[in-house]
MDAnalysis code that builds the backbone (N, CA, C; Angstrom):
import MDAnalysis as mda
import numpy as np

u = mda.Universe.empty(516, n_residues=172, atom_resindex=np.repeat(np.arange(172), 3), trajectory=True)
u.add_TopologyAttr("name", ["N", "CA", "C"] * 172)
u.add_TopologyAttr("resid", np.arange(1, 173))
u.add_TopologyAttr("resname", ["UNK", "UNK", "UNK", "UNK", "UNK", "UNK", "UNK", "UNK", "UNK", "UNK", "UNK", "UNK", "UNK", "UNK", "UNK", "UNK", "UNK", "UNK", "UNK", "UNK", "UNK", "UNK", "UNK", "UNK", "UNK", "UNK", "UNK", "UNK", "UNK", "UNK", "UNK", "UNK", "UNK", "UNK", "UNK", "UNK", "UNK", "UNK", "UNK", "UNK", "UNK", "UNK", "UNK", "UNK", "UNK", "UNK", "UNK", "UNK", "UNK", "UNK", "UNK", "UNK", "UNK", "UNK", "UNK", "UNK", "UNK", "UNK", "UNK", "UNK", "UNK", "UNK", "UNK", "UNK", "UNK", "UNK", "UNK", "UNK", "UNK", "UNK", "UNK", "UNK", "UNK", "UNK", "UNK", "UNK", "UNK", "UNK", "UNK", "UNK", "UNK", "UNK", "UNK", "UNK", "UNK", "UNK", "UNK", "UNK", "UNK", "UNK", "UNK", "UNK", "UNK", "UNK", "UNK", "UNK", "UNK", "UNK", "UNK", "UNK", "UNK", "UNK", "UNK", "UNK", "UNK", "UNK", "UNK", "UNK", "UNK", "UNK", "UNK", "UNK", "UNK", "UNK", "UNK", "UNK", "UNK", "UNK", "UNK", "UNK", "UNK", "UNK", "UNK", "UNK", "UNK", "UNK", "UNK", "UNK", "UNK", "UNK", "UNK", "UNK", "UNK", "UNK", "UNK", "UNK", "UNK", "UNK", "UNK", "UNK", "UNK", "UNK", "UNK", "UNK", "UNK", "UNK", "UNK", "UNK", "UNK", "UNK", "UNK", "UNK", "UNK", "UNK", "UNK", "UNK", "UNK", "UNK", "UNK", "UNK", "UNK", "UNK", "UNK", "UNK", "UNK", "UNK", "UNK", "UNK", "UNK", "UNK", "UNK", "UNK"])
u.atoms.positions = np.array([
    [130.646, 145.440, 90.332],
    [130.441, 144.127, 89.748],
    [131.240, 143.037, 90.471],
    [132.503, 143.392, 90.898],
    [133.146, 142.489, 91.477],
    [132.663, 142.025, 92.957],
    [131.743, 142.764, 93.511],
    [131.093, 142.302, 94.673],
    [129.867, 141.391, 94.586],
    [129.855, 141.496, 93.202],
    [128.165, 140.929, 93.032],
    [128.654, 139.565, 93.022],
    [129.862, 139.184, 92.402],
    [130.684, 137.971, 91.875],
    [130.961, 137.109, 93.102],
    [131.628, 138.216, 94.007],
    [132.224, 137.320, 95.144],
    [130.775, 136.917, 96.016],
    [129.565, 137.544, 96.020],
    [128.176, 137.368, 96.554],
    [127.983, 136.202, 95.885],
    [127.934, 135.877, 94.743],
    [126.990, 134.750, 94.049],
    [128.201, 133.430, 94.221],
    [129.534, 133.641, 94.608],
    [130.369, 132.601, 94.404],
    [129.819, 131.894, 95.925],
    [130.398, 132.941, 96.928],
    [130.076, 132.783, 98.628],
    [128.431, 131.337, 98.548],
    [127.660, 132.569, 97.805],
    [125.847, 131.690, 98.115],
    [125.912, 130.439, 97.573],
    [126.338, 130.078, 96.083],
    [126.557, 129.014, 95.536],
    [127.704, 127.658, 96.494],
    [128.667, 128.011, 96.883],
    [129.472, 127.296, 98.163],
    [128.579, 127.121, 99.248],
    [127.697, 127.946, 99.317],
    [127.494, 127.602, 100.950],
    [125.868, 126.453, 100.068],
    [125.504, 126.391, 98.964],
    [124.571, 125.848, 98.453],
    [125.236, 124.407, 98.501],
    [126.220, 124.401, 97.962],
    [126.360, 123.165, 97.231],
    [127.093, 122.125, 98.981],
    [127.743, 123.016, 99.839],
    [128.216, 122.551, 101.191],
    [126.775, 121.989, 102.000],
    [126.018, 122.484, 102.045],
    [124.426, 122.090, 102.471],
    [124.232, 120.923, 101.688],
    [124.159, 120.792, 100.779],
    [123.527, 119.964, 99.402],
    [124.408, 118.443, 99.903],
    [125.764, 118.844, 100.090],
    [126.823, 117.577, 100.334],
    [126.991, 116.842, 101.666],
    [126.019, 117.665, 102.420],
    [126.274, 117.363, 104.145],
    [125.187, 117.016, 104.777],
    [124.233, 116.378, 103.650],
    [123.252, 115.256, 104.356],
    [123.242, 113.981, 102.944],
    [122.524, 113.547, 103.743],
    [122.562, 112.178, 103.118],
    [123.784, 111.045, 104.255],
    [123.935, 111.115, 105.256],
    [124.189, 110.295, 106.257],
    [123.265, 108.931, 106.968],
    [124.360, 108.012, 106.899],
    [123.394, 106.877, 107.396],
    [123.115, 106.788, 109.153],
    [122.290, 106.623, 109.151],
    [121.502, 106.320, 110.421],
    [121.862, 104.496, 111.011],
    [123.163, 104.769, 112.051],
    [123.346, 103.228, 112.910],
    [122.931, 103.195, 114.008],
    [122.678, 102.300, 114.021],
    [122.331, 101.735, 115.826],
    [123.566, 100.292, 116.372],
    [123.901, 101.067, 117.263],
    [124.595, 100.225, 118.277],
    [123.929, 100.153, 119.737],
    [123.780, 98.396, 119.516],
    [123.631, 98.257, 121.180],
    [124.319, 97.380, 121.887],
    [125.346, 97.483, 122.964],
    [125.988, 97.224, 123.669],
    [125.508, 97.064, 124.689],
    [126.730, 96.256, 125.653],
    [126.437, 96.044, 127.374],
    [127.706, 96.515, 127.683],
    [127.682, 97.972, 128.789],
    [128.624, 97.888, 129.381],
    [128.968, 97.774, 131.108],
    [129.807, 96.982, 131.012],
    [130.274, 95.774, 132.551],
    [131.248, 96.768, 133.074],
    [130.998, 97.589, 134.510],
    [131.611, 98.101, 135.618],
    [132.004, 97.103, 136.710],
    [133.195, 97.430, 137.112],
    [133.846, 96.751, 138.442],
    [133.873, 98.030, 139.461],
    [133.562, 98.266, 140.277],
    [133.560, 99.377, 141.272],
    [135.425, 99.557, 142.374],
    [135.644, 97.956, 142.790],
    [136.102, 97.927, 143.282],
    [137.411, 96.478, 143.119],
    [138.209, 96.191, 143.844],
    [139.216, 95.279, 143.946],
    [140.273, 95.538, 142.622],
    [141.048, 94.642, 142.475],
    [142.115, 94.564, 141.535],
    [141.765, 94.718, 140.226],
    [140.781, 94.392, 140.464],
    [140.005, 94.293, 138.164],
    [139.050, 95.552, 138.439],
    [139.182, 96.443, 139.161],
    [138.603, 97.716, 139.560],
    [138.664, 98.476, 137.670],
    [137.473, 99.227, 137.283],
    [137.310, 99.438, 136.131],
    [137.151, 101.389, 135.934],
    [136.776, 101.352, 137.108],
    [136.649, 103.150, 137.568],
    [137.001, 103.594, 139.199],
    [137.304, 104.667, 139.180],
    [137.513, 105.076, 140.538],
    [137.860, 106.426, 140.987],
    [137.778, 106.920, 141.566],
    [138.364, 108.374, 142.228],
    [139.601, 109.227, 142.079],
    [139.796, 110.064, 141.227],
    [141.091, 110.813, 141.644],
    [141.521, 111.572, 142.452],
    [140.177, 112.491, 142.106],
    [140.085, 113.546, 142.960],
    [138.664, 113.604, 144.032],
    [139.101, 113.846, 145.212],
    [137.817, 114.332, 146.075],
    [137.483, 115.544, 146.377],
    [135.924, 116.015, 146.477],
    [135.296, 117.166, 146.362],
    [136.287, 118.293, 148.079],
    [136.933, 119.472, 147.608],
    [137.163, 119.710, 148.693],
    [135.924, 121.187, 149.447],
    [135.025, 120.724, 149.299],
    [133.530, 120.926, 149.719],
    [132.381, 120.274, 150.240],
    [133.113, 119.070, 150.722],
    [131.660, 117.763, 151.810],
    [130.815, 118.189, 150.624],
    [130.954, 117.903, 149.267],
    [130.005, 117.405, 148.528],
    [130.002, 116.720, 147.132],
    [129.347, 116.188, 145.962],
    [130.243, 115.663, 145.001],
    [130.516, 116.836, 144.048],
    [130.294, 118.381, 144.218],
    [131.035, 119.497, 143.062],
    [132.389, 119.275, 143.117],
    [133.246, 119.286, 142.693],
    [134.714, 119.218, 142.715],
    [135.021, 117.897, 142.231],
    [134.396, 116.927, 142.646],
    [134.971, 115.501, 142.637],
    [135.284, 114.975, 141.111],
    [136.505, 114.405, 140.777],
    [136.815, 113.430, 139.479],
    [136.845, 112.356, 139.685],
    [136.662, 111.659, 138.756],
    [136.802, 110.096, 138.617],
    [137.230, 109.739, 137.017],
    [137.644, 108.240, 137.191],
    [138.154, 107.774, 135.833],
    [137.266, 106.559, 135.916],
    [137.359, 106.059, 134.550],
    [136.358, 105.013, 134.242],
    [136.999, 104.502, 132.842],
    [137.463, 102.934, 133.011],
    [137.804, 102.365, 131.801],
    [137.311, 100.781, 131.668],
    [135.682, 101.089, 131.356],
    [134.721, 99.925, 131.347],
    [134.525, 99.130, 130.316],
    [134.145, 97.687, 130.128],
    [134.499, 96.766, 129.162],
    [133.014, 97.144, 128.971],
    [133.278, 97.196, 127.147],
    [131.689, 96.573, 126.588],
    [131.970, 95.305, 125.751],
    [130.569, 95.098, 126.008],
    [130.690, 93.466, 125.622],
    [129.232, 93.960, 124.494],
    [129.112, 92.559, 123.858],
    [127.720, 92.560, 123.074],
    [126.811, 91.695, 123.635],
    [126.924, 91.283, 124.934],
    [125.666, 90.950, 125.791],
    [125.571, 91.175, 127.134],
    [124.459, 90.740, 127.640],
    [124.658, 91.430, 129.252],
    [125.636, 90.523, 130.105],
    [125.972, 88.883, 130.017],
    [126.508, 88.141, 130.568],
    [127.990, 88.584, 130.351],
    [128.545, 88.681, 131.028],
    [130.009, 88.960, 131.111],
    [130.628, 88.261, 130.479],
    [130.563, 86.864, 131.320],
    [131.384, 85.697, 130.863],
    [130.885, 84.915, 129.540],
    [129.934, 85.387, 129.304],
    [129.359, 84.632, 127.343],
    [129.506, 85.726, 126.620],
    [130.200, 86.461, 126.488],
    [129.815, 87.898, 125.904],
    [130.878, 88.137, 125.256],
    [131.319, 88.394, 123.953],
    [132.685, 88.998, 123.845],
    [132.797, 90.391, 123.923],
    [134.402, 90.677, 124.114],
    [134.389, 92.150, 124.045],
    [134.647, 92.696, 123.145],
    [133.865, 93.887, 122.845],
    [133.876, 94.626, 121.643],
    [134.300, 95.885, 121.881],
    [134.458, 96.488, 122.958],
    [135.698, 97.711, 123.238],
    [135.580, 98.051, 124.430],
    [135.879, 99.359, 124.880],
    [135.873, 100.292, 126.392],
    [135.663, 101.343, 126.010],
    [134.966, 101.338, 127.072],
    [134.433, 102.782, 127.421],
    [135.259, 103.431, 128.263],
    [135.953, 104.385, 127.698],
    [136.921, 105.219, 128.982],
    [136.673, 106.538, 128.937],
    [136.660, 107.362, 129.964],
    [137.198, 108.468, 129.738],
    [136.896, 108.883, 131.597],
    [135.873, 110.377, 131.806],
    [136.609, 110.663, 133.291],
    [134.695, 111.488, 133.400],
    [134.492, 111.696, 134.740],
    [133.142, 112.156, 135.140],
    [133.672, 113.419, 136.384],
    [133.206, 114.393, 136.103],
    [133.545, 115.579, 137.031],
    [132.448, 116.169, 137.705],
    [131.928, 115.987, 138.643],
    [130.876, 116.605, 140.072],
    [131.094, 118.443, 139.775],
    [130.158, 118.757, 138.776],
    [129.866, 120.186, 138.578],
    [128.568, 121.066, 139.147],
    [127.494, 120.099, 139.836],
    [126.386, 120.676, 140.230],
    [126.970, 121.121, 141.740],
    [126.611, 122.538, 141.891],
    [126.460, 122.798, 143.741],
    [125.558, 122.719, 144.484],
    [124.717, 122.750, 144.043],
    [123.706, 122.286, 145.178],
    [123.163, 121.121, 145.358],
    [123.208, 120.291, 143.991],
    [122.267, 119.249, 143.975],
    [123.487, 118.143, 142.967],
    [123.685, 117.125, 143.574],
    [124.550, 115.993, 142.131],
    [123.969, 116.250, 140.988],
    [125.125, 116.617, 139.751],
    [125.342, 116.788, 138.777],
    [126.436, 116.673, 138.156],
    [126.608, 115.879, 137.251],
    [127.865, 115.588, 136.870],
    [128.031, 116.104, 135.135],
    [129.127, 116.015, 134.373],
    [129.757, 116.062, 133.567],
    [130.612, 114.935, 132.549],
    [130.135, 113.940, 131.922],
    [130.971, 112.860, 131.413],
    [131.641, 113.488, 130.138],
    [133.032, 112.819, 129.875],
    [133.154, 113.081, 128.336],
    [133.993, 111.662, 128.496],
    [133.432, 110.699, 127.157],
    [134.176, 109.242, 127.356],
    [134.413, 109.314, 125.713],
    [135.405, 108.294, 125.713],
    [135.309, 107.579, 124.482],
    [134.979, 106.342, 124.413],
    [134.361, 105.742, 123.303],
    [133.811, 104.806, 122.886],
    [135.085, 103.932, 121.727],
    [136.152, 102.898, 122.680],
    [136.894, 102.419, 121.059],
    [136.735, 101.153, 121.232],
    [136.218, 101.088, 120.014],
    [135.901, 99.797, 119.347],
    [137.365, 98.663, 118.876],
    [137.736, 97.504, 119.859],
    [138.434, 96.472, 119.673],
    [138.315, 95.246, 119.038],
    [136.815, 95.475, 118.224],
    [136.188, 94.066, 117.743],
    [135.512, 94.109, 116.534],
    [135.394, 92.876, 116.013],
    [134.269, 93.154, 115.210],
    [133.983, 94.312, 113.642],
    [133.134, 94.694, 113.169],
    [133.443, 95.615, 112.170],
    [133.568, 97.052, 112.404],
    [133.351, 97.629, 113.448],
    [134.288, 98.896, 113.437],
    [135.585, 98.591, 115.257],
    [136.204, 97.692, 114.736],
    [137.360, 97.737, 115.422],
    [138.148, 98.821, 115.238],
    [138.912, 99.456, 115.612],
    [139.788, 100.796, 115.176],
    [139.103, 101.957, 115.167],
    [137.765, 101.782, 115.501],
    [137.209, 103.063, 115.252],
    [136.501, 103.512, 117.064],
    [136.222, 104.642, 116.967],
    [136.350, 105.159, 118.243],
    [134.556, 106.373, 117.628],
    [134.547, 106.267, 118.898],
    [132.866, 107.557, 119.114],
    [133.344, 108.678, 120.666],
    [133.297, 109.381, 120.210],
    [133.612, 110.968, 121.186],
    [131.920, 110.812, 121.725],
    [132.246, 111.042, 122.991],
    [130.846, 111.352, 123.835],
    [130.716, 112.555, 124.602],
    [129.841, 113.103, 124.991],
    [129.782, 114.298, 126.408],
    [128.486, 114.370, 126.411],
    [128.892, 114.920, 127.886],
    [127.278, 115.313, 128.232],
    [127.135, 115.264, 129.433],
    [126.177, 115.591, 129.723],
    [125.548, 115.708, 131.890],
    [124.888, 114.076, 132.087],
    [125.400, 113.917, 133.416],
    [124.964, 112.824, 134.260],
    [123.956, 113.208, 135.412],
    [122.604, 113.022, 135.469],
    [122.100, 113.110, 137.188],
    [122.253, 111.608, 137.532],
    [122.730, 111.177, 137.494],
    [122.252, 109.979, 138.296],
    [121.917, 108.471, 137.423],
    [121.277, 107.284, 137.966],
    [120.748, 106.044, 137.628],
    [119.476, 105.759, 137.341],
    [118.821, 106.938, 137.792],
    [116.936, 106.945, 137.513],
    [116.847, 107.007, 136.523],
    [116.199, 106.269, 135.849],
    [115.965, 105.692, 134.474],
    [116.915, 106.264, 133.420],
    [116.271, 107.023, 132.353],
    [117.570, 106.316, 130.928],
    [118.122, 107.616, 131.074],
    [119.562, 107.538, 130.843],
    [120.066, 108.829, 130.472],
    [120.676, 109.276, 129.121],
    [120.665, 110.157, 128.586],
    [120.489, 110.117, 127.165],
    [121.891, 111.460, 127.197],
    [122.995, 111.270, 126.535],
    [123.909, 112.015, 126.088],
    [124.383, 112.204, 124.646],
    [125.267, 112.912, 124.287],
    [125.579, 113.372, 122.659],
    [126.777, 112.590, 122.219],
    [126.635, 112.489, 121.420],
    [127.603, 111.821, 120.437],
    [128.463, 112.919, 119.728],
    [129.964, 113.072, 119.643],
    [130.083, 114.629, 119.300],
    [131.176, 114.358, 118.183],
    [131.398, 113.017, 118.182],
    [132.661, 112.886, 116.950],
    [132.492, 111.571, 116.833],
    [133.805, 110.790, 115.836],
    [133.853, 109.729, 115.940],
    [135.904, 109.492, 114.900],
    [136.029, 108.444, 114.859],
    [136.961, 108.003, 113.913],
    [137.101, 106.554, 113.289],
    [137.867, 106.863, 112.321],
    [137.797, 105.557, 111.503],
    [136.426, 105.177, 110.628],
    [135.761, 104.120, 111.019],
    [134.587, 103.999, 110.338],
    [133.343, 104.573, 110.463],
    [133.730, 105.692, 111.778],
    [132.026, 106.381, 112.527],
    [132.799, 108.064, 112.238],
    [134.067, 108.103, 110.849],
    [134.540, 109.590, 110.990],
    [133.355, 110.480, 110.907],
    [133.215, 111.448, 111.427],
    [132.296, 112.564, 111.573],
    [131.053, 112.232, 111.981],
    [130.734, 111.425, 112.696],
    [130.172, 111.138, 113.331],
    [129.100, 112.064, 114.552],
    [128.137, 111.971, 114.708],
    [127.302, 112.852, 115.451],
    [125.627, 112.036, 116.171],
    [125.264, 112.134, 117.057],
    [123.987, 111.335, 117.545],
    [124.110, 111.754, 118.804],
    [123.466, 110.351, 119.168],
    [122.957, 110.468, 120.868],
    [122.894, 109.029, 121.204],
    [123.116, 109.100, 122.554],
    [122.795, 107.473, 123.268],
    [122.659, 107.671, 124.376],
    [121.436, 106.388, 124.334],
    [120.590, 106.338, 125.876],
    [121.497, 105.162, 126.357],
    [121.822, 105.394, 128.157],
    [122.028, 104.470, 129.188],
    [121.271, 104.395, 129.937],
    [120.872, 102.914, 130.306],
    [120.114, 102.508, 131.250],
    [121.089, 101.393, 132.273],
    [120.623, 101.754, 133.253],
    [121.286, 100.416, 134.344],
    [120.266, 99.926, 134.129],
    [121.178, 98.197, 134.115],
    [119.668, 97.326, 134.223],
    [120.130, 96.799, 135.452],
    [120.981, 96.148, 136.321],
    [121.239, 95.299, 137.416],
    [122.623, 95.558, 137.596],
    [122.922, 95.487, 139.242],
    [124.174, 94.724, 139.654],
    [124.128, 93.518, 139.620],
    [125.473, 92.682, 139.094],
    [125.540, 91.530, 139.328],
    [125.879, 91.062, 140.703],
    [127.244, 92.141, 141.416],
    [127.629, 91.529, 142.519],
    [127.331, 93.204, 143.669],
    [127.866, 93.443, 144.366],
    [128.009, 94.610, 145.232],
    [128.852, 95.460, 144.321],
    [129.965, 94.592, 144.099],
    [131.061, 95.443, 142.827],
    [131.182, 95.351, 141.818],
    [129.622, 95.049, 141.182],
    [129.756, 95.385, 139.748],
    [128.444, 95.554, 139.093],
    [127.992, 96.177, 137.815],
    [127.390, 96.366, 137.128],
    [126.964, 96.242, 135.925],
    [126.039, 96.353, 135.151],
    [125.859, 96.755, 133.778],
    [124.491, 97.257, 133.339],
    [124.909, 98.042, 132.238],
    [124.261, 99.073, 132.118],
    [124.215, 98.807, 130.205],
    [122.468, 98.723, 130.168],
    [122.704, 98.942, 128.169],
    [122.667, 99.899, 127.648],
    [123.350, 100.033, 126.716],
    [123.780, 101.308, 125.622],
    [123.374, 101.189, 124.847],
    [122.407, 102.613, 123.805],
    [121.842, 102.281, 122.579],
    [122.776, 103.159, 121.775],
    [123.293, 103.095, 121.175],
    [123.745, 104.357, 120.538],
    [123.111, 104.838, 119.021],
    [122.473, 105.875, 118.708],
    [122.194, 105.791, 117.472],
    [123.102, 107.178, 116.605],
    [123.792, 106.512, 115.736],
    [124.914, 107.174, 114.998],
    [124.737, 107.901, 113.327],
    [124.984, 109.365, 113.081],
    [124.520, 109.403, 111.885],
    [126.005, 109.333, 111.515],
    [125.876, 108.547, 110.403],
    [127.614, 108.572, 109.706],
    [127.692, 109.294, 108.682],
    [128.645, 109.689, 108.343],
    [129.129, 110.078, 106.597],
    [130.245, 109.089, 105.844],
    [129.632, 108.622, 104.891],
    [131.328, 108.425, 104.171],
    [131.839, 109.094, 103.759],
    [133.052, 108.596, 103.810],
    [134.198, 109.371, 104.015],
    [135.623, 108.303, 103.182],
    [136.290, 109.228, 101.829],
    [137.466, 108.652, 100.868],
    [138.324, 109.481, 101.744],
    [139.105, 110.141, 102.844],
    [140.458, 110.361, 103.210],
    [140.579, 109.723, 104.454],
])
């Protein structure tokens, strides 16, 4: 009898944990985020180089301004994008991002979005996971597409971000 007990307690928990772990809202964030390649206001760059004449091995860092429009200079900023990109494909470019997303502005200032995922390249949209979040995006989970839309100069860029976010609220 006492097994039947701890059976029906186990099924009922794992019922009522299901039951409590949807009902999440569905956000959309869309951003512009502004790369500098190069000079003093340089925004990403190289740590490490591939020691294989190719990009497997290679790291880089990246701590890019997003703004909420594509114009740089009319745009305010609403956080950075930082984190680091690692050259994991051998035969062919393939990369590895894991960034964070923290928010300096606006209504989720203080709050931050965990990203990862594979990079090929700039050919059209690239779409990665959303794998956490904090503060107002806690537990957080989705996906977001990047697209380059233009360089502005030789050394610089931007690229729009959609992000679509399922949230939970959250009292701790």
């Amino acid at each position: 009898m006492p097994s039947l007990l701890l059976v029906f307690l186990v099924a009922s928990s794992a019922v009522g944990v299901a039951a409590g772990g949807g009902g999440g809202e569905l956000k959309h964030i869309h951003l512009y985020m502004h790369e500098t390649f190069s000079g003093p206001n340089a925004t990403e760059g190289g740590v490490v180089a591939s020691p294989f004449n190719t990009t497997f091995g290679q790291v880089a860092v990246f701590d890019n301004e997003l703004r909420a429009g594509e114009d740089r200079a009319a745009s305010p900023l609403v956080g950075r994008y930082q984190g680091f990109i690692v050259g994991t494909g051998r035969s062919s470019p393939g990369y590895l991002t894991s960034a964070t997303v923290a928010f300096t502005a606006g209504e989720l200032n203080g709050s931050t979005l965990s990203l990862e995922g594979p990079f090929f390249g700039f050919a059209g949209t690239a779409e990665r996971s959303i794998v956490g979040g904090t503060g107002k995006l806690r537990l957080a989970r989705g996906y977001y597409l990047l697209k380059l839309i233009g360089k502005t100069s030789p050394e610089t860029a931007v690229s729009e971000i959609d992000f679509f976010v399922l949230m939970y609220s959250s009292t701790h």
